[in-house]
C-alpha positions as CSV (number, residue, x, y, z in Angstrom):
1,X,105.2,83.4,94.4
2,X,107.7,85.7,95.3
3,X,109.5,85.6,92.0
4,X,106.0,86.0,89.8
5,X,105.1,88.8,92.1
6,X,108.9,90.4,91.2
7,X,108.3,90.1,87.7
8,X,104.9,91.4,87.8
9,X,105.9,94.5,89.4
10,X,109.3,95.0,87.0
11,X,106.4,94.1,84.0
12,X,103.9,97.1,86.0
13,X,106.4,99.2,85.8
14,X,108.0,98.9,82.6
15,X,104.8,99.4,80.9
16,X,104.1,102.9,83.2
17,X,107.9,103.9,81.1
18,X,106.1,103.6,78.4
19,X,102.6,105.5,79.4
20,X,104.5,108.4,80.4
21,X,106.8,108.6,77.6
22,X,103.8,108.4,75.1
23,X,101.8,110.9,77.5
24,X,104.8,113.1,76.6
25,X,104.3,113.2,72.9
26,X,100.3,112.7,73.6
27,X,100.9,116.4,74.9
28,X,103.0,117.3,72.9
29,X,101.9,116.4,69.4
30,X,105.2,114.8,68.5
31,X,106.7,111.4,67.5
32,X,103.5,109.1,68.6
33,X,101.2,108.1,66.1
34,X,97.9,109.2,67.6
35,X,97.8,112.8,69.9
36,X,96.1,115.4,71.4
37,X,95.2,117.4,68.2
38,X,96.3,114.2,65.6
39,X,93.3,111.6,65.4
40,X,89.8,110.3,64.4
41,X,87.7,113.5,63.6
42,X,84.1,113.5,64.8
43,X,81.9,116.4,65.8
44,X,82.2,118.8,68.6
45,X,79.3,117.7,70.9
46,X,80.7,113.9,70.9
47,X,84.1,114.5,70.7
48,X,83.4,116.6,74.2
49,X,81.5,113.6,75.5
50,X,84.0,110.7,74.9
51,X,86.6,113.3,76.1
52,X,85.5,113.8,79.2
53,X,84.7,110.1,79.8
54,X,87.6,109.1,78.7
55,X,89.8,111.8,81.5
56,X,86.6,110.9,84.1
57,X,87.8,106.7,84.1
58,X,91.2,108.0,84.7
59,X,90.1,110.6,87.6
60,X,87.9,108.0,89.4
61,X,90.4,105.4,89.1
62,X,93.4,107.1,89.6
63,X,91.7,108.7,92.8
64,X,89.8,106.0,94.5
65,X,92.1,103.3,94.2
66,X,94.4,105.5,95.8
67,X,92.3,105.8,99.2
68,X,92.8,104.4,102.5
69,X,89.5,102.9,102.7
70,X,89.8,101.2,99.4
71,X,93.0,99.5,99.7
72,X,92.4,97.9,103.2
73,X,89.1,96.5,101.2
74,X,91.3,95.7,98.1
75,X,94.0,94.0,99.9
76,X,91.8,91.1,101.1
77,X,91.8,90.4,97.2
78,X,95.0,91.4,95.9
79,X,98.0,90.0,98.2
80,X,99.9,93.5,99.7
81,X,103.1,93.2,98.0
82,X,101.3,93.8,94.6
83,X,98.8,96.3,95.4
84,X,100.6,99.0,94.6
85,X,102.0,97.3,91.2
86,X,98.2,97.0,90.1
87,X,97.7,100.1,91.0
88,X,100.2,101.3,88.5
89,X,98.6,98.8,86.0
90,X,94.9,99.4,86.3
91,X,96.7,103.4,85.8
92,X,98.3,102.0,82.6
93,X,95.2,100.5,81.5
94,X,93.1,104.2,81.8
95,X,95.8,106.1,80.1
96,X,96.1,103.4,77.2
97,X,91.8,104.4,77.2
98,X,92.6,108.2,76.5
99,X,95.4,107.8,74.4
100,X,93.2,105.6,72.3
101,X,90.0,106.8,72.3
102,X,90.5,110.7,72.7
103,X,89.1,112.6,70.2
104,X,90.7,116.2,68.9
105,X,88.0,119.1,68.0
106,X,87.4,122.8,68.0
107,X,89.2,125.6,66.7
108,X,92.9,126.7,67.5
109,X,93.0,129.4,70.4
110,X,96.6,130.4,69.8
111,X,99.1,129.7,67.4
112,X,102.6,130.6,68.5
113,X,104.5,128.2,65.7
114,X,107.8,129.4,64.8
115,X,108.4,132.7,67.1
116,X,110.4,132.9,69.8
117,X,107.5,132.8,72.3
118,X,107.2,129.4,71.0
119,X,110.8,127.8,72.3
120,X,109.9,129.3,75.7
121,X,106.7,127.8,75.9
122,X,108.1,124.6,74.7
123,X,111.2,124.6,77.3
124,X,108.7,125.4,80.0
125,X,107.1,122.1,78.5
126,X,110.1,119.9,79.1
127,X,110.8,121.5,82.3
128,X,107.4,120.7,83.6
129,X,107.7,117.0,82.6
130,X,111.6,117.0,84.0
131,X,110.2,118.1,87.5
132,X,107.5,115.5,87.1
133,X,109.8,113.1,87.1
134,X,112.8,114.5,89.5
135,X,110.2,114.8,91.9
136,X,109.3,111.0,92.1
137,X,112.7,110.5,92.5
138,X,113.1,113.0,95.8
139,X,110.4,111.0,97.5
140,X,110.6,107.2,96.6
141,X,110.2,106.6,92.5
142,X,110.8,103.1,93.5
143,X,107.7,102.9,96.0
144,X,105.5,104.9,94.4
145,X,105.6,102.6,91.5
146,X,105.8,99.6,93.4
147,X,109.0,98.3,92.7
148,X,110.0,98.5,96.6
149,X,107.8,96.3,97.7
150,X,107.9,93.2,95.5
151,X,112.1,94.0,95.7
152,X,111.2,93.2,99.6
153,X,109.1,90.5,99.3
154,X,111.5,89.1,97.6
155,X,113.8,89.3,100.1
156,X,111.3,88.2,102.4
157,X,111.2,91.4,104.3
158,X,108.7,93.8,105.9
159,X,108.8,97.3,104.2
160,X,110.2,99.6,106.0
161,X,107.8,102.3,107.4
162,X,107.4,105.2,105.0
163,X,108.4,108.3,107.0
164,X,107.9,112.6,105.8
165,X,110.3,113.7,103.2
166,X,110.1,116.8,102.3
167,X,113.8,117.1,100.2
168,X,114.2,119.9,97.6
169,X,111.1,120.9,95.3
170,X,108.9,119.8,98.6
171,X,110.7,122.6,100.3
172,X,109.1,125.2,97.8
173,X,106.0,123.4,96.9
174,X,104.1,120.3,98.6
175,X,102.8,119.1,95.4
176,X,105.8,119.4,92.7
177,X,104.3,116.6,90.6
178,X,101.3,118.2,89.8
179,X,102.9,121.5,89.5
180,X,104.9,119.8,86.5
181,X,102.2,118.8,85.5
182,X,100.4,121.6,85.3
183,X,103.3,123.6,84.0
184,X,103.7,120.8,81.0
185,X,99.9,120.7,80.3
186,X,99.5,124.3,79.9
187,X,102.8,125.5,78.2
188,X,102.2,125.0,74.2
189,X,102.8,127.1,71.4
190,X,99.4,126.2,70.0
191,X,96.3,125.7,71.9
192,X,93.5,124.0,70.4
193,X,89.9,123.4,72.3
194,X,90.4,120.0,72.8
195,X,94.0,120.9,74.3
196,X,92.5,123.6,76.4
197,X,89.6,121.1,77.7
198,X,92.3,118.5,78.6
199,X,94.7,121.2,80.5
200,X,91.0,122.6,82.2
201,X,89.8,119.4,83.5
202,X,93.4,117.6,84.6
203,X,94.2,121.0,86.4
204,X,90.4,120.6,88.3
205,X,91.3,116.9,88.7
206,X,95.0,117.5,90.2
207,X,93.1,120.3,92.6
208,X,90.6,117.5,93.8
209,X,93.4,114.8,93.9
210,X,95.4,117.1,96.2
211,X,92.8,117.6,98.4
212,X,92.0,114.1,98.4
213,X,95.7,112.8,99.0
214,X,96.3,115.5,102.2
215,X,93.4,114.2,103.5
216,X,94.9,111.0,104.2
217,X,98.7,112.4,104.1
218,X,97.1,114.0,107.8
219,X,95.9,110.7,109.1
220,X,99.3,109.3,108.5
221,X,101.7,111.9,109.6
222,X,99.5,114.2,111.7
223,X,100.8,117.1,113.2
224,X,104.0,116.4,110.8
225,X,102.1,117.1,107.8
226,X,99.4,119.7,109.5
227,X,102.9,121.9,110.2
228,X,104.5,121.4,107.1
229,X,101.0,122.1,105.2
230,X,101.3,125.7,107.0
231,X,104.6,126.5,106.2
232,X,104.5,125.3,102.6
233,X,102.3,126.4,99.8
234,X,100.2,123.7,97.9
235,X,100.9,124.5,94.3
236,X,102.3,127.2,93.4
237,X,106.1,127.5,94.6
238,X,107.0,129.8,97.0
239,X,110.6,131.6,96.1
240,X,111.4,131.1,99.8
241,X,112.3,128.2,101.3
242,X,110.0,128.0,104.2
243,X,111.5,124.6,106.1
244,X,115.1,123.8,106.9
């Protein structure tokens, strides 16, 4: 089994590449075939309805499978070295949902097409996504999208014990991934409702995620965490570095 479990967790995360790439155009309006103002037109009230379904499976998903409580319950079913790989699938699976079944409406808010305003707002866009990704990189990209631990099951070996990093971005901010985020949802040279509705609710989501995943970030680490939570802001970046 170790070798299926290996190649379900390369095959987990090879299709996550290609979520977030497409998330990128999603967002972006560019170089995907279906996107955030490019699709099936319907009217307002539905379009709002499937919308908000459609980023609600993702939120309860992405959220409760991501629990303590959950995963001691979900591990009697799914053998540990490929929880965090289906984890990363059943996330696949909810974005594939919105990509496919989101539904542009409304009017345009702002239209910044073509003025200069429009290539900051667009690097500030890539940059968001860049510290996205940087940022799973400063922690464990690896773990967090379970490639670690099938690599050690593999080998046969216990995962080592995840200890507090808190290297470069997480000396600013303690959430830089949904800080890119946030910065790439937000940062377009034209703003439509439907956009604006997406950039509202993932902003409410991240807000609940956050204090969701410090919840249980305290239970592991304790006073670690309760002392870097003081000394570091939660989402907006600090200019000064507050921990050595």
């Amino acid at each position: 089994m170790r070798i299926v479990f290996a190649l379900y967790g390369v095959l987990c995360y090879l299709m996550f590449l290609g979520t977030f790439l497409y998330a990128v155009g999603f967002v972006g309006n560019f170089l995907v075939p279906k996107s955030m103002d490019v699709g099936p037109s319907t009217s307002t009230g539905l379009a709002i309805i499937i919308d908000l379904a459609v980023l609600g499976v993702f939120a309860v998903q992405h959220s409760v499978m991501a629990r303590q409580g959950f995963k001691r319950w979900w591990t009697t079913l799914v053998p540990p070295p490929i929880e965090r790989s289906t984890y990363v699938l059943f996330t696949n699976l909810a974005l594939i949902l919105l990509y496919w079944q989101w539904r542009p409406f409304g009017a345009v808010l702002w239209d910044l097409s073509g003025s200069g305003f429009s290539y900051v707002l667009w690097a500030l866009c890539a940059l968001g996504w860049l510290v996205v990704l940087i940022s799973t990189f400063l922690i464990d990209h690896f773990e967090l999208f379970g490639l670690r631990q099938v690599y050690f099951n593999f080998l046969e070996k216990a995962v080592p014990p995840t200890a507090l990093r808190t290297p470069m971005f997480y000396k600013y901010v303690r959430h830089p991934i949904y800080f890119g985020f946030t910065v790439a949802f937000w940062a377009t040279p034209v703003m439509t409702t439907a956009h604006l509705l997406f950039a509202v609710a993932t902003t409410a989501y991240m807000l609940i995620g956050i204090f969701l995943e410090e919840r249980d970030l305290v239970a592991h680490f304790q006073d670690a965490y309760r002392d870097y939570r003081k000394q570091v802001p939660m989402l907006i970046p600090s200019i000064k570095r507050r921990i050595d």
